[in-house]
Structure formats: structure tokens, C-alpha cells
C-alpha positions in Angstrom: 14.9 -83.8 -64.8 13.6 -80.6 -66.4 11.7 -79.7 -63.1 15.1 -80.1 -61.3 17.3 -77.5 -63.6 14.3 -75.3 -63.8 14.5 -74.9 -60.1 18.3 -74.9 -60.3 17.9 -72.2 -62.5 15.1 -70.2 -60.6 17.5 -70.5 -57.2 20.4 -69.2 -59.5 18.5 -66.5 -60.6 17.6 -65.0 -57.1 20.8 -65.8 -55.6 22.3 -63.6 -58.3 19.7 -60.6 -58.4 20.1 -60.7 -54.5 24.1 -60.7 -54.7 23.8 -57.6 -57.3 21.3 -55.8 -55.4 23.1 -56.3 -51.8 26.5 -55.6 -53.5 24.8 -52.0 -55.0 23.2 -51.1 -52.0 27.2 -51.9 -50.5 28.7 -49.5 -52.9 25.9 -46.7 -52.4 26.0 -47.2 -48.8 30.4 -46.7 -48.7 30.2 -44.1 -51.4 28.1 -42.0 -49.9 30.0 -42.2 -46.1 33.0 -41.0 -47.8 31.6 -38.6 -49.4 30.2 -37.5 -46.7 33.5 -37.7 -44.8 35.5 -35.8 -47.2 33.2 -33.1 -47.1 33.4 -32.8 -43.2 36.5 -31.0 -43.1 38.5 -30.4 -40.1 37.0 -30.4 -36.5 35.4 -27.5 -35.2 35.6 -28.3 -31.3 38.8 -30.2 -30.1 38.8 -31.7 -26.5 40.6 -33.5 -24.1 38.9 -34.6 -20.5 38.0 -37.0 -17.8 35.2 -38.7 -16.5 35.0 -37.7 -12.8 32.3 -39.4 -11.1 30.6 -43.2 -12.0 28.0 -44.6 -10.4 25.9 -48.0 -10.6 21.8 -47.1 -11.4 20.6 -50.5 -12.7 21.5 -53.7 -13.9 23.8 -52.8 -16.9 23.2 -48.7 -16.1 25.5 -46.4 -15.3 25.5 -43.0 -14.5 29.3 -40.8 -16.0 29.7 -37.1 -15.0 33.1 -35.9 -17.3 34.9 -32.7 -17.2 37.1 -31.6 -19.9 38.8 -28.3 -21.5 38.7 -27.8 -25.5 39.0 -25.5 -27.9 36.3 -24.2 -30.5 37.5 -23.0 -34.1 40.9 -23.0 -33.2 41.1 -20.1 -30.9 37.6 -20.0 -28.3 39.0 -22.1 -24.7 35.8 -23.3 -23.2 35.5 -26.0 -20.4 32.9 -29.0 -21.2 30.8 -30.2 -18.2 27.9 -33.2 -18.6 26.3 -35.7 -17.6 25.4 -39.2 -19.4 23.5 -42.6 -18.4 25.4 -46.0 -20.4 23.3 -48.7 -21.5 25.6 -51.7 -21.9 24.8 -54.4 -24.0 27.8 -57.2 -24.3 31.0 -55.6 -25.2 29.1 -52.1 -26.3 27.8 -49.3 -24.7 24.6 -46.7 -25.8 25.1 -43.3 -24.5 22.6 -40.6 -23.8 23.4 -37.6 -21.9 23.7 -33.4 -21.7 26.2 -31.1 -21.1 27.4 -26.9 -21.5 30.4 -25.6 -22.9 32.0 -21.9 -21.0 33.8 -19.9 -22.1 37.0 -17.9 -20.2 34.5 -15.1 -20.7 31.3 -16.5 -19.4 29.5 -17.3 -22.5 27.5 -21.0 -22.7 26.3 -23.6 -25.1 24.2 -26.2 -24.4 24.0 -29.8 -26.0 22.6 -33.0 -25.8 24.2 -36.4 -26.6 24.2 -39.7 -27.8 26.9 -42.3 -28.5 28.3 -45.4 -28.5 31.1 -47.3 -26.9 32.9 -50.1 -27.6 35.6 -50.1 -24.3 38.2 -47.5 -26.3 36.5 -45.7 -29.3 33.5 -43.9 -29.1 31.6 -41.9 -32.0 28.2 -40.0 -31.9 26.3 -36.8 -31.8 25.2 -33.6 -29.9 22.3 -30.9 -31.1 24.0 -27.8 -29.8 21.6 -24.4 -28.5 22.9 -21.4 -26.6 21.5 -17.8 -26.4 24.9 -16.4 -27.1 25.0 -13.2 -29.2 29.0 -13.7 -29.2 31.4 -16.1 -29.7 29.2 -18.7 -29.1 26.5 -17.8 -31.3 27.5 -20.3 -34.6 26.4 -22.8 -32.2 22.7 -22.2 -31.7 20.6 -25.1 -33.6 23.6 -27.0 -35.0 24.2 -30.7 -34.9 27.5 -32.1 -34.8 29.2 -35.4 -35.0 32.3 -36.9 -33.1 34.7 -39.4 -33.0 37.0 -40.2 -30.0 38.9 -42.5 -27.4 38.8 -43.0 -23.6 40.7 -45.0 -21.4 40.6 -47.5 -18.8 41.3 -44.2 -16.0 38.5 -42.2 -18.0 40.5 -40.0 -19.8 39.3 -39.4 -23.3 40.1 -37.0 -26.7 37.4 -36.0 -29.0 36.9 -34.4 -32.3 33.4 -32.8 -33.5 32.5 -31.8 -36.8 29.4 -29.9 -37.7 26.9 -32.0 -39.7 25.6 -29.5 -42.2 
């Protein structure tokens, strides 16, 4: 009888240290995404687009070109163009993929991509570079984060926020 509460008591034991440790690791794990939220601020590129082109390249592969207009900081109109290969995996898709930003004025900004999809909402991030000396040139070496939608005729919004 003693052998049985003593292993009772052991079981009881773990299950509670492993309750208290996954239930801290819970709270550290949503404290620190809203902190990290709150601190994001507003978006510093707002977009609006469409995928144009989609093409079968594998079992569960497909190739998207998009094309979109946005605005950067409130007040820079640029035009977003870029390229990106879906892995789909059930009901979600993993995005990789490169594109430029233009400006009316000529200026560019390059930046690679990677997401995922679940059908409406997509979130994920780019590493921006340019050369730009001008408007552009906050851009160079940043990494941003967005958040966004699509629809079923490939017409999506996005937000970015620079990851700092």
C-alpha cells in the first residue's frame, strides 16, 4: 500500500512541476509577443496588390508572381514586384520568394521573403537592401515583419513593421 501512494505521490509531483513549468514558459512566451507588439508601432509600408501569374512546379509547388502599389512612411508611392515558390502542406502554405520596391522617382529596394498561409491570412518577413542614397535609404539592412490577407482572385493587403 505504501509503494502504491509513494508512486501516487511521485506521479503527482511531476505532473505538477510539469503543469507549473509549461504554464511559465506560457506566460513568458505571451508576455513577451505583446510586448513585442506594443512596441511595433504603426506600419511603415502599407500595400495593396494582386498576384498576376500562378503556375504548377511540383507536386504541392507553386510558382506566384504579384504586383502591387503601397506606400512607405506615409508619403513615398512605390510599386512592389516579386516572385515567390509555395510549399503547401494540408491546409497551410510556406512561402519563400524576392521582390523590389520603385519608386515614382526611380529609386529601388530590394527584399527577400518568407511566409505563411493559411488560405486568407498570411504573416511573415522580408530582409530589405537597396543602394539608395535617398528616400529609400532607411531601408538598406532592415528586417521587417508583416501581417496581411489575400483572396480567393489573389488580391491581398499588407502591413510591415520594422523589426528593430
Amino acid at each position: 500500500m505504501t509503494t502504491k501512494r509513494f508512486t501516487i505521490g511521485i506521479t503527482a509531483g511531476i505532473a505538477v512541476v510539469s503543469l507549473l513549468i509549461v504554464g511559465t514558459a506560457a506566460t513568458f512566451i505571451l508576455s513577451t509577443t505583446h510586448a513585442q507588439t506594443a512596441t511595433l508601432g504603426e506600419p511603415f509600408f502599407v500595400e495593396e496588390g494582386k498576384v498576376t501569374v500562378q503556375k504548377e512546379i511540383g507536386p504541392n509547388r507553386t510558382q506566384f508572381t504579384f504586383t502591387g502599389n503601397g506606400t512607405l512612411n506615409g508619403n513615398i508611392e512605390v510599386t512592389n514586384t516579386g516572385k515567390l515558390v509555395s510549399v503547401s502542406k494540408g491546409n497551410l502554405s510556406f512561402e519563400q520568394g524576392q521582390g523590389v520596391i520603385t519608386t515614382k522617382d526611380g529609386e529601388t529596394a530590394n527584399y527577400t521573403l518568407i511566409d505563411v498561409y493559411n488560405g486568407t491570412d498570411l504573416q511573415g518577413a522580408q530582409a530589405w537592401n537597396t543602394n539608395s542614397t535617398g528616400q529609400l535609404s532607411f531601408l538598406n539592412n532592415i528586417l521587417s515583419i508583416y501581417k496581411g490577407g489575400q483572396d480567393d482572385s489573389g488580391n491581398y493587403a499588407i502591413e510591415h513593421w520594422h523589426w528593430k
